[in-house]
C-alpha positions as MATLAB code, in Angstrom:
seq = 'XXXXXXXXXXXXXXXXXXXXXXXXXXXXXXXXXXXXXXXXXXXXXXXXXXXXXXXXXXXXXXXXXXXXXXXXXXXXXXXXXXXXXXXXXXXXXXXXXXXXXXXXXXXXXXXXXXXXXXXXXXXXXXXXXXXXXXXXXXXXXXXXXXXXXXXXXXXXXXXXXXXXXXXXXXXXXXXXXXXXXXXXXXXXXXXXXXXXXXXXXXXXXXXXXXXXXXXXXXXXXXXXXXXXXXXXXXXXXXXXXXXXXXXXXXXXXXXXXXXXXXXXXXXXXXXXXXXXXXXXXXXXXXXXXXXXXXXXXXXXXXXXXXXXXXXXXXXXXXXXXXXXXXXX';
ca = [
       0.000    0.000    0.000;
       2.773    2.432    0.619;
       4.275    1.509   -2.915;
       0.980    2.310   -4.534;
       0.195    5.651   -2.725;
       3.572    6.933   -2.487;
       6.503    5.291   -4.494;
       9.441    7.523   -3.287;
       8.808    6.499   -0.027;
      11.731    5.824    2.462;
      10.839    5.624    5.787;
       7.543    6.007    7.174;
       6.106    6.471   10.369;
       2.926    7.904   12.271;
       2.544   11.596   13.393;
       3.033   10.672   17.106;
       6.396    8.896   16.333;
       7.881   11.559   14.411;
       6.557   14.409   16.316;
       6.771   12.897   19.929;
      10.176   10.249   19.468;
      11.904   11.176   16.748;
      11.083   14.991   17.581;
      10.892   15.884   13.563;
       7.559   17.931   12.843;
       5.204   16.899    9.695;
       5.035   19.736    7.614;
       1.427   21.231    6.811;
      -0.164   20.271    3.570;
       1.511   17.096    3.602;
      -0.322   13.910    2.301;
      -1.281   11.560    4.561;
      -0.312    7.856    3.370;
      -3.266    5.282    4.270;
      -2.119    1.399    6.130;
      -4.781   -1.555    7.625;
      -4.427   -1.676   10.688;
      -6.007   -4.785   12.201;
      -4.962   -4.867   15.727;
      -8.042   -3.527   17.371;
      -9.741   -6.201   15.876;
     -11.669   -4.349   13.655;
     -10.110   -3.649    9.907;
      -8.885    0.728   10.180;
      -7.245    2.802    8.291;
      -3.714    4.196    9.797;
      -2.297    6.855    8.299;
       2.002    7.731    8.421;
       4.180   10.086    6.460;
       7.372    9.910    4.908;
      10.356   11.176    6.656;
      10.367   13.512    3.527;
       7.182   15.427    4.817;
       9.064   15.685    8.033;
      10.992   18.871    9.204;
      13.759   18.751   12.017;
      14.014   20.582   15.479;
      17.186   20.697   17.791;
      17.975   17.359   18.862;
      16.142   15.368   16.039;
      16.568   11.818   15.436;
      16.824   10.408   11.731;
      15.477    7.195   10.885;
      17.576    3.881   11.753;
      17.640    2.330    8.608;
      19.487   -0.619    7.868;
      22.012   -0.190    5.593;
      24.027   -3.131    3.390;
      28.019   -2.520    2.714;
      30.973   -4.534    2.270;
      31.637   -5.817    6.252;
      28.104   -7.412    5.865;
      28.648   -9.672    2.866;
      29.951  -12.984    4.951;
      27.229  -12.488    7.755;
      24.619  -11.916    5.472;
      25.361  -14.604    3.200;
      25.464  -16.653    5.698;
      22.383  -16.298    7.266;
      21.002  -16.788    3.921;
      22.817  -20.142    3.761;
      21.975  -20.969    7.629;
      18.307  -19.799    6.632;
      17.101  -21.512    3.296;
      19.624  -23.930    2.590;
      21.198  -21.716   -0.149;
      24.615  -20.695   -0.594;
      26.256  -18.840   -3.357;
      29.713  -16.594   -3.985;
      27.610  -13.504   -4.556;
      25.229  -12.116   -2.160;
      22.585  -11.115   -5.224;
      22.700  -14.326   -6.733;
      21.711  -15.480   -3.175;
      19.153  -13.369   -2.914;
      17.146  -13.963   -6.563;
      16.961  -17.645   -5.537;
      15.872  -17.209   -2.375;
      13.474  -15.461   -3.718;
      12.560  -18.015   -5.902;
      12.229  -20.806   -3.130;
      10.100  -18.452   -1.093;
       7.714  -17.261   -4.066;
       7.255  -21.254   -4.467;
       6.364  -21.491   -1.063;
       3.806  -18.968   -1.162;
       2.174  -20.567   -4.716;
       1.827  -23.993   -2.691;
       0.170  -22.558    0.193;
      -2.188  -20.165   -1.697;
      -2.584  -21.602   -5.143;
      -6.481  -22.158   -5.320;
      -7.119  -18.726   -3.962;
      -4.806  -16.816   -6.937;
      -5.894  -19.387   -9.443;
      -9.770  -18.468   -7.971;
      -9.075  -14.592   -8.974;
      -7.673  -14.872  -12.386;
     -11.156  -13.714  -14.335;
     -11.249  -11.054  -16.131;
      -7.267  -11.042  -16.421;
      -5.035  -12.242  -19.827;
      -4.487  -15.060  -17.007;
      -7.280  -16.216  -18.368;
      -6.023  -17.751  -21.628;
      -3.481  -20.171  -19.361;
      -3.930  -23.483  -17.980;
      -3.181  -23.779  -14.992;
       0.096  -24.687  -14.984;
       0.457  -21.310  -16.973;
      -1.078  -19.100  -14.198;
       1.491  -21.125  -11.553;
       4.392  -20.403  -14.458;
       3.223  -16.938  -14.812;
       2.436  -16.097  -11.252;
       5.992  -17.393   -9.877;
       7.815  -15.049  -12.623;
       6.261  -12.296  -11.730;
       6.597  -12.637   -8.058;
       9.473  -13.639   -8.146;
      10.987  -10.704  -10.246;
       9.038   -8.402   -7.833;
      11.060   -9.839   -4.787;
      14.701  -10.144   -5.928;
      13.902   -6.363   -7.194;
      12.780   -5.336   -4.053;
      15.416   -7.217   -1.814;
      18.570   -6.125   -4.741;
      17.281   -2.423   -4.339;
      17.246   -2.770   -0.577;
      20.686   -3.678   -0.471;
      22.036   -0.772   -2.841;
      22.621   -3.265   -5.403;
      20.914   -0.995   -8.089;
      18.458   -3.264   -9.332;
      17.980   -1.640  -12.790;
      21.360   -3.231  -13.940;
      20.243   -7.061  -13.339;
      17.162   -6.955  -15.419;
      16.578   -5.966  -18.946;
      13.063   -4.137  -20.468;
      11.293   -8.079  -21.092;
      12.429   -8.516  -16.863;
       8.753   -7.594  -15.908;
       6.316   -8.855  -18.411;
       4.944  -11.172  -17.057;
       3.217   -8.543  -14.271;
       1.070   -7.263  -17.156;
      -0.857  -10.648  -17.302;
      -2.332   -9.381  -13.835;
      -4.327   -7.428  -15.658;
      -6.998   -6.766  -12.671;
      -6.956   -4.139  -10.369;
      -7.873   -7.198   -7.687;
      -4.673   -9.084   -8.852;
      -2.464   -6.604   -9.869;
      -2.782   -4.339   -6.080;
      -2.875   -7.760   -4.031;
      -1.953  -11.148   -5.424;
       1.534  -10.526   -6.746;
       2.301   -7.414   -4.225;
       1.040   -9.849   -0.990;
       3.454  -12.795   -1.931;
       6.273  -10.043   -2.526;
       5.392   -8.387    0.332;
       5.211  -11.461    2.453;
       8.558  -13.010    0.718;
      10.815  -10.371    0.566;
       9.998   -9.672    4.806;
      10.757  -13.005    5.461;
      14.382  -12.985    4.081;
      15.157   -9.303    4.049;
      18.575   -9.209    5.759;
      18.578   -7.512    9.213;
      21.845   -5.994   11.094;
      20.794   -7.354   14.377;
      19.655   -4.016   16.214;
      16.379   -2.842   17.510;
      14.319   -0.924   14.814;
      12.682    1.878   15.012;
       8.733    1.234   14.167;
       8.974    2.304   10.245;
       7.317    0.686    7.506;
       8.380    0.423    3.968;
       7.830   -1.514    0.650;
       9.518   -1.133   -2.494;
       7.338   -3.483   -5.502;
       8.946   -2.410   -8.686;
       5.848   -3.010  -11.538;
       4.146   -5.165   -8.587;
       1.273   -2.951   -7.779;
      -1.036   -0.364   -9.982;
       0.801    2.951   -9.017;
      -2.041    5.002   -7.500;
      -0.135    7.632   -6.451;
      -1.421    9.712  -10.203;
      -5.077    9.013   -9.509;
      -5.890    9.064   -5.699;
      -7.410   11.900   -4.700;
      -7.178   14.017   -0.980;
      -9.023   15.521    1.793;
      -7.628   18.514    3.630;
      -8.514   16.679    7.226;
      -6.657   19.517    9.423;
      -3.339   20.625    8.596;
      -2.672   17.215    6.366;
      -4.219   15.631    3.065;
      -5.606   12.351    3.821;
      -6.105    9.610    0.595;
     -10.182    9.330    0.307;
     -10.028    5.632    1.100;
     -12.926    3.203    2.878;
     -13.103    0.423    4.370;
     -16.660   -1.440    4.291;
     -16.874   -2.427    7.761;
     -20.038   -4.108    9.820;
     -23.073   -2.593   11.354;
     -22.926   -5.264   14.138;
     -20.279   -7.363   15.442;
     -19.366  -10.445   14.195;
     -20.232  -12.950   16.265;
     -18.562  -16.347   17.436;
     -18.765  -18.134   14.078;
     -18.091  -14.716   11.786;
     -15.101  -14.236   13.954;
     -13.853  -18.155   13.375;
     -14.212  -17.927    9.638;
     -12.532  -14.528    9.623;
      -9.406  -15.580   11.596;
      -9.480  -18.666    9.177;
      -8.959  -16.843    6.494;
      -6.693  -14.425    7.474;
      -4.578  -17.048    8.653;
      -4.892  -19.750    5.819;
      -6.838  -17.488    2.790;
      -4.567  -14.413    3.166;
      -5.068  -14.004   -0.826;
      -8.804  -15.001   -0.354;
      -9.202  -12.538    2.518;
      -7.468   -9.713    1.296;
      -9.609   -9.902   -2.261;
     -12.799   -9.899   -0.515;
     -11.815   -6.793    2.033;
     -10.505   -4.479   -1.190;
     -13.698   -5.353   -2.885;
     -16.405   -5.328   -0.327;
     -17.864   -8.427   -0.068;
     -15.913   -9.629    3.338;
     -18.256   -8.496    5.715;
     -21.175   -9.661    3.846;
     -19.911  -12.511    3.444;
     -19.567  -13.281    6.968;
     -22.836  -12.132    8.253;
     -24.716  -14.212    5.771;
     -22.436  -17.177    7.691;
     -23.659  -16.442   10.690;
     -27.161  -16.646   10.159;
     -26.480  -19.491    8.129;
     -24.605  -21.411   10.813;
     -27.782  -19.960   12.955;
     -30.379  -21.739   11.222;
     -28.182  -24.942   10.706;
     -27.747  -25.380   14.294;
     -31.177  -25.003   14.915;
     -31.846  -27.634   12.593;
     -29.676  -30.062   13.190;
     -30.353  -29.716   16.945;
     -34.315  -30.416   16.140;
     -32.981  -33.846   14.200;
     -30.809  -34.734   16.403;
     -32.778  -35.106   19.610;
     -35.463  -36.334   17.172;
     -33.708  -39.426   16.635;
     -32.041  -39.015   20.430;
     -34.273  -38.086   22.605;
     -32.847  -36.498   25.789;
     -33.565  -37.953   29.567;
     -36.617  -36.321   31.745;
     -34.705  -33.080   32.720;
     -36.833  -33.086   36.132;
     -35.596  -36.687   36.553;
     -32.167  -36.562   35.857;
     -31.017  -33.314   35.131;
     -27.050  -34.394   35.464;
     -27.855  -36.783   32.298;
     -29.697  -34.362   30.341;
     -27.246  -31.988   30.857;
     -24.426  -34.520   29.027;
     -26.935  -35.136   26.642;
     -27.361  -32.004   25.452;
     -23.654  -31.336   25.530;
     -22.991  -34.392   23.233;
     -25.536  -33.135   20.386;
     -24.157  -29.707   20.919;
     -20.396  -30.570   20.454;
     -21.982  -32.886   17.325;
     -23.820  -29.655   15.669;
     -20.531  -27.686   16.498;
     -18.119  -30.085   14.687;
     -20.414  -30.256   11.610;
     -21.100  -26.750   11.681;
     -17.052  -25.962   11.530;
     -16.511  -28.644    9.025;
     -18.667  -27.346    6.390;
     -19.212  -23.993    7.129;
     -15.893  -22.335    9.233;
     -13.042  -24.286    8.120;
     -13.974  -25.231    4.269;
];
């Protein structure tokens, strides 16, 4: 998301951070870039600038950032080596295949979700074997950029014009702005190289031809002194309840392609309440059939047995109802 909003971006960070710990002031008029943040539990937007909207004060702090040179070429390549098994005389070379190995990874895991999105793209005239072909190129082009530009490598002089072509087959806004940039995104964290300090809370992403560049067509709100992307988030009237809640951490944690679609298009929240009243009426249901065929003990009788009775069908309806509706 920073990529698409703001492609010259360095080093980001909230207003609070720059303003209250790193004691640099946002300058007015600046534009406000927009993050999800989930860790309320409810999807948000979050908004941080660039360290080139800030301004300094005496005794300002500039960002920590974690710079590759010659003294870290062994330790690097070996944690590469220690990491994924791959070892190499050149640090780059390491990198591209590791990139490769983890953009493999992330096909296995999320295959039927990309393959699921691919309407409406010039994906569309591959079999499948074509999308996985087509997918892993481009991902994996969009990683080794990303980690090679990181590193001060310069990037430009490893690939040639015909480097990113196969990108343009992600010819949707859905797959171009998630499928492609969220395995990058989630590859190229997972093996960037890190000197081994603390870091300061910034945020950047770098996805050369990953993502539709927004930055040209997003429009702003003056919201105080700062311009603020006119974003939205569809979110619920009402909580989700128990069973909304289980299929959404589901999918976050095994769907991240499938999740992140339906969020950026609308339908996630929909989706989920129609679940719930689904799973609603199906435990109704299958509660009536089940003591149909089961009848419980006299309550007044034996209210200890009923009691475990009731518990029994319940767990039954439960593991049916998570089977076919939660976890499918």
């Amino acid at each position: 998301m920073i990529y698409a909003q703001r492609p010259d971006a360095t080093a980001c960070a909230d207003y609070d951070i720059w303003n209250n710990r790193m004691n640099r002031y946002v300058r007015r008029g600046s534009k406000g870039i927009a993050l999800l943040d989930e860790s309320s539990g409810f999807q948000r937007l979050h908004y941080v600038f660039d360290v080139s909207d800030t301004g300094v004060r005496r005794n300002s702090r500039d960002p920590d950032l974690w710079q590759y040179n010659d003294d870290l070429k062994q330790p690097v390549s070996e944690m590469l080596a220690a990491t994924y098994g791959i070892s190499g005389e050149r640090v780059s070379q390491q990198l591209a295949d590791v990139a490769g190995k983890l953009v493999a990874d992330y096909w296995d895991n999320n295959s039927e979700d990309i393959s699921a999105i691919v309407d409406g793209s010039l994906l569309m005239d591959y079999d499948e074997a074509g999308v996985e072909m087509q997918f892993k190129s481009a991902a994996a082009i969009s990683v080794t950029y990303t980690l090679l530009e990181r590193c001060g490598f310069e990037p430009d002089g490893y690939f040639d014009k015909d480097s990113f072509q196969a990108i343009y087959d992600f010819s949707t806004r859905t797959l171009s702005t998630h499928s492609v940039p969220q395995s990058a995104t989630s590859a190229a964290k997972s093996c960037a190289p890190s000197s081994g300090q603390s870091k300061q809370p910034f945020a950047a992403e770098t996805m050369k031809g990953a993502s539709i560049n927004m930055s040209s067509n997003l429009s702003y709100t003056q919201t105080g002194d700062y311009l603020l992307p006119n974003l939205t988030l569809h979110q619920p009237k009402n909580p989700l309840g128990k069973y909304g809640r289980m299929r959404l951490n589901f999918l976050k944690q095994q769907h991240p392609v499938l999740y992140h679609t339906m969020l950026l298009n609308g339908s996630l929240y929909p989706t989920l309440t129609e679940l719930e009243q689904t799973a609603a009426a199906m435990k109704k249901q299958l509660m009536a059939d089940l003591l149909a065929k089961n009848p419980a003990p006299d309550k007044e009788k034996n209210q200890m047995a009923w009691v475990q009775h009731m518990n029994s069908l319940q767990e039954q309806v439960e593991e049916v109802i998570r089977t076919e509706l939660i976890y499918s």
